[in-house]
Every structure is written in C-alpha cells, then in structure tokens.
Residue, then its C-alpha position, 0 to 999 in steps of 0.5 A: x762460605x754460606x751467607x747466613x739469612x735471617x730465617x732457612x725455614x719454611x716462610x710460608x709456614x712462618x707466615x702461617x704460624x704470625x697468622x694464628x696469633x694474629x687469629x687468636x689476638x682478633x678473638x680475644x678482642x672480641x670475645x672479651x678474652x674467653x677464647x683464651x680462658x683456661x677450661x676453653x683452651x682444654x676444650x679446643x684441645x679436645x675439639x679439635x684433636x682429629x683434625x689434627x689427628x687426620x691431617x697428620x695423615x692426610x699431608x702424606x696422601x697431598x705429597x705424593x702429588x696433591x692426591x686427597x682422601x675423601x673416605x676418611x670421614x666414612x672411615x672415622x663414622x665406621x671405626x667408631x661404629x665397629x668400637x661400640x659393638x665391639x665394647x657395648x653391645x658385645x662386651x670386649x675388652x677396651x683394649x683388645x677393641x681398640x687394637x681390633x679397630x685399628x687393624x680394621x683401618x689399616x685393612x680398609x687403607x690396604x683396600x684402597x691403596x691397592x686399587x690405587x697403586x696397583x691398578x692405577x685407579x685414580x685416588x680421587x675415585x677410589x676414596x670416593x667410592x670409599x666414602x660411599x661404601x664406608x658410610x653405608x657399612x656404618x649404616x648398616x652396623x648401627x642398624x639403620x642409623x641407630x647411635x650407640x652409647x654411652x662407653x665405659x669411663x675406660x675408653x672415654x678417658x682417650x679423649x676426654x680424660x686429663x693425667x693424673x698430677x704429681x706431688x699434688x699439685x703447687x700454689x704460685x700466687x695464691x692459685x693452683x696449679x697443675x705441677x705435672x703440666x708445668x713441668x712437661x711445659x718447661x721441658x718441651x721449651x729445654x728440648x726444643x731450644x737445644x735442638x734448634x740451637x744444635x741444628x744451627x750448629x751442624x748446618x753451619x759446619x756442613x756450608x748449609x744456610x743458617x739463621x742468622x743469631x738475632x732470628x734463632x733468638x727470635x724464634x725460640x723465644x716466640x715459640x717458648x713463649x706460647x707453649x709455657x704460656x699454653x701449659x700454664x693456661x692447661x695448669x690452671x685447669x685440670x692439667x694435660x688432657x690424655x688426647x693431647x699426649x696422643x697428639x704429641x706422639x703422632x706428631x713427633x713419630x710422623x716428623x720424624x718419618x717425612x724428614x729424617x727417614x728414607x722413605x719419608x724422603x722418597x714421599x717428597x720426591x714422588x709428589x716432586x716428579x713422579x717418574x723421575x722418582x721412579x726412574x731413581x728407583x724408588x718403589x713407587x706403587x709401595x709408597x702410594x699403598x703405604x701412603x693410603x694404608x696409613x691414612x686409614x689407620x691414622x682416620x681409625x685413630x681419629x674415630x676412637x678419639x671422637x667416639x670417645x669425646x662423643x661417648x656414642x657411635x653415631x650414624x653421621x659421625x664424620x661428616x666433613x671431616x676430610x674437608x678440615x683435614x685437606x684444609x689443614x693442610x693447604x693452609x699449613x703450607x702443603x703444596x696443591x701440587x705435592x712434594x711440599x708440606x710438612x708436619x709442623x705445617x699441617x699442625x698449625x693449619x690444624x689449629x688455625x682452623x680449630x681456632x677459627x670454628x671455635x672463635x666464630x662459635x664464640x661470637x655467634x656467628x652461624x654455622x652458614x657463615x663459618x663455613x663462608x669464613x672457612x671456604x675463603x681462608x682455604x682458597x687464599x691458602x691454595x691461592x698464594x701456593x698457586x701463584x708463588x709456583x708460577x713466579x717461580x716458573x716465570x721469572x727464569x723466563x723473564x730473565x732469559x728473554x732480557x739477556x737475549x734482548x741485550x745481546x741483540 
C-alpha cells in the first residue's frame, strides 16, 4: 500500500507559487500597499496578459526538449500590424479581421515548423531567422515605421474591455461590489476544491501517492483564498476584465491538452528522450510542426491583445517579448532540458514576472535595473533545475560506489 506523503505535486512549482506571495507581500511593504490596490491589480491583469498568453505556448516548444522560439516577438509586431490595416486602413469587419490574423500566425508557425521538422533545421536558427523577417515584413506593412491607430472601441474591448455585471451589482459594507466577479470567484474555488478532492480519491483507489488530509486542506485553502481574495479586489473595481476570460479559456483548454490528452503525453516524452520516443511510435516530426504551428498562433492571439491595449499598431511592438515569455517558463518550473513543465507552472512564472515589472515600476526603480533584477531571477530559476538534474544523476553513482567498497 502506497504511503501517503505530505505534497505529490510539483515541489518546484509549490516552491514557485510561496515565492510569488512572498513577491507580492515585499512590494506591498514597499509600496505602502498600492500594488494590491483594486484598479492596479485590473491593470497588471491587462499588462501582462501576453505574457501569459505566450508562454502558454512557448512551454510546449521548451517540452520538446528545451527548443525556444525567438520570433514570437516579431510575430506578435506583425499580427498586430496586419489587424490595423485589415480594420482601419481597409475597413473590414472586426471579426473577420480577427479570424484573418489568427490564420496569418498559424501560416507563418506551419512556415517554420516545416524547416524544423522536416528539414531538421535547428529551431534556434529558424525563429531566428523568424525574428528577422517578421520584424522587416512589419516595417514594410506599417510603411517604414509608421503606427497606426486608434481602433474601433469593438476591438479595443479585447483587452481593455470589463463584462458586463449582473443584477446591478451588491453593496457588502457600504461599498459596491461587482456581483458577477464574486460569483465567478466563488464558483472557481467550488470547481477546484471538488476537483482536487476527486483526484485525491482516484489516486488513492488506483495505489498512486496521495497527499496527505492536513496537505489537501492546506492547499485548497491557500489557493482559495488568493482567487476570492483576487476576485474581491476585481469586485471592487470595475469587475472581470474581458482578456482574462481569455486567459482562463487558454488556460484551461492547454492543461487539458498536455495532461489528459495523448498527444500531450507524446510532447513530454519527445523532450524526455527524443529517439526512444520515436522508436515508440510517436509521430515526432508532427509534433514538432504542431509544437511550432501552435506557438504562432497563440503569439497572433498575444498581438490582437496588445494592439488592442496599445490602441495602435506599432513598429516596435514586441520587442523582447519572447524574452519574458522563455523566462516564464524556467521560472515556472519547465525544465531547460524538455519533458518537464506545465501550464499551471509557466502561469505563475508569468505572473512572477508581471508582479516583478510592476512592483519594480512602483518603487521607481529603472528600466536598467529591472531588467538587472529580471536577469538574475531567471538564472536562479535555470540554475536550481540544473543542479536538482545533476544530483539526481550522481547520487545513483555515489551509491553504487559505496555498496562496491563495502563488498570489498
């Protein structure tokens, strides 16, 4: 019978996720509590949504064995380019616009997932080359460097935009409150506590590990409380801003896919050992023309966001954004060798980074030295992976020799 142990999970992403609320309790010290001021928390939402956005896709290209993208940046700059001529200069409908430029990124990902898999180019070398000739099609689009602007409130409501409340709202206190953003707070913690509990259940019926009963209540009441806390500070605003029901959706469809699916499965093993996987049967240079199909279409949805938040198409529009995205994920728990990684993980890297820019901007700290601040969180990140890998490679060694030295 399995001993039950106090977490199952991911103990680098538990670590991760008591390192962001550690974040966020040193900015609020020192920002006299403004970093967790209701319109602020709306606005790191709205800040940072591609970030999320892009390492949600970014984490599939690091599984299959550590491989970036460095186009999606370029990628993002030429979605959002392509929406304002599509929508402003030619007046197109918003949404047929919006369909068009999600179909121009999955072309340019079948682009260089070809290259890729099919002709075994390096995926260093061709988003390279991406980044390249993205950023100079943006150019020549937006004639040389011009930004285009402003959009229809239609579009800008993608990123910028809150749902609408219901019932009117609700007065708790003597203060309004935004009644739909409770509810959906509520709900999220009802959804996620059966689920954790149910899992519990089925694991323990099949002989798996399980946590133990004080870490399962541990756990659902440390996440509950941050998402009603979260949703109450959203409540108290203007309610649930449209990009993060985009946000949820990815999120959720994208968990789904890597752990409950078969071909999720297959993008773990591909990054664990590439020609064992292929020896298996696995499908391997299809994966990785979907791993990097799907990274530019999820960098085209990450470009109609932030043209919409910037209410303009702009020539640099993007610029290192495939820097946070890759940073998301190490810190996040993805390993720089592939096979490890997952949604949850890349969201609260994601986040660590958006709390980070935002807390640093708050103090006033400079843009040199964020990015400083930035640099060395991320090496840690890659660092403690690095090192966990290699104590696990030698302390098999180190136990063979000691057994040898006691039989002679």
């Amino acid at each position: 019978m399995k001993k039950k142990k106090m977490f199952t999970g991911n103990m680098r992403e538990l670590t991760m996720l008591v390192a962001l609320v550690l974040i966020i309790v040193f900015f609020y010290i020192f920002t006299d509590g403004k970093i967790l001021k209701p319109m602020n928390i709306s606005n790191l939402i709205n800040q940072n949504a591609y970030v999320v956005i892009l390492a949600i896709g970014m984490l599939l290209c690091i599984l299959t064995g550590g491989n970036i993208d460095l186009s999606v940046g370029s990628t993002v700059a030429f979605v959002g380019a392509c929406a304002a001529i599509f929508i402003i200069e030619w007046h197109w409908n918003v949404y047929l616009s919006i369909g068009l430029c999600l179909l121009i990124g999955i072309l340019l990902g079948m682009w260089q997932g070809f290259w890729i898999a099919y002709m075994n180019i390096p995926p260093f070398i061709t988003t390279l080359s991406g980044m390249l000739v993205f950023r100079g099609a943006t150019l020549l689009i937006l004639k040389g460097g011009e930004t285009i602007g402003p959009f229809p409130k239609e579009y800008q409501s993608l990123s910028t935009g809150f749902l609408p409340d219901i019932g009117g709202g609700i007065t708790l206190f003597g203060q309004k409150l935004n009644l739909l953003a409770l509810a959906v707070g509520i709900a999220i913690v009802v959804i996620f506590c059966a689920m954790q509990i149910i899992n519990n259940i089925n694991r323990k019926k099949k002989g798996y590990e399980t946590d133990s009963a004080i870490a399962l209540i541990v756990k659902m009441l440390g996440i509950s409380v941050i998402v009603l806390y979260l949703f109450y500070k959203l409540a108290s605003f203007k309610g649930i801003p449209t990009v993060l029901v985009i946000l949820g959706i990815l999120l959720l469809v994208y968990s789904f896919f890597t752990q409950k699916t078969v071909r999720g499965r297959h993008l773990y093993a591909i990054g664990g050992n590439m020609k064992a996987a292929r020896l298996s049967g696995i499908k391997t240079k299809q994966m990785m023309f979907f791993a990097y199909t799907n990274m530019s279409f999820i960098a085209a949805i990450a470009g109609l966001v932030f043209a919409a938040r910037l209410n303009s198409a702009s020539p640099v529009a993007g610029q290192s954004f495939e820097m946070d995205a890759i940073a998301s994920c190490f810190i996040g728990g993805a390993s720089a060798y592939g096979g490890t990684g997952t949604i949850s993980g890349a969201l609260i890297g994601a986040l660590i980074m958006g709390v980070l820019n935002n807390g640093m901007s708050l103090m006033g700290l400079s843009q040199n030295l964020q990015q400083v601040v930035k640099g060395l969180v991320l090496l840690l990140a890659v660092a403690m992976d690095v090192i966990s890998k290699t104590n696990v490679v030698r302390a098999p060694r180190a136990k063979k020799t000691a057994t040898a030295v006691v039989k002679s």
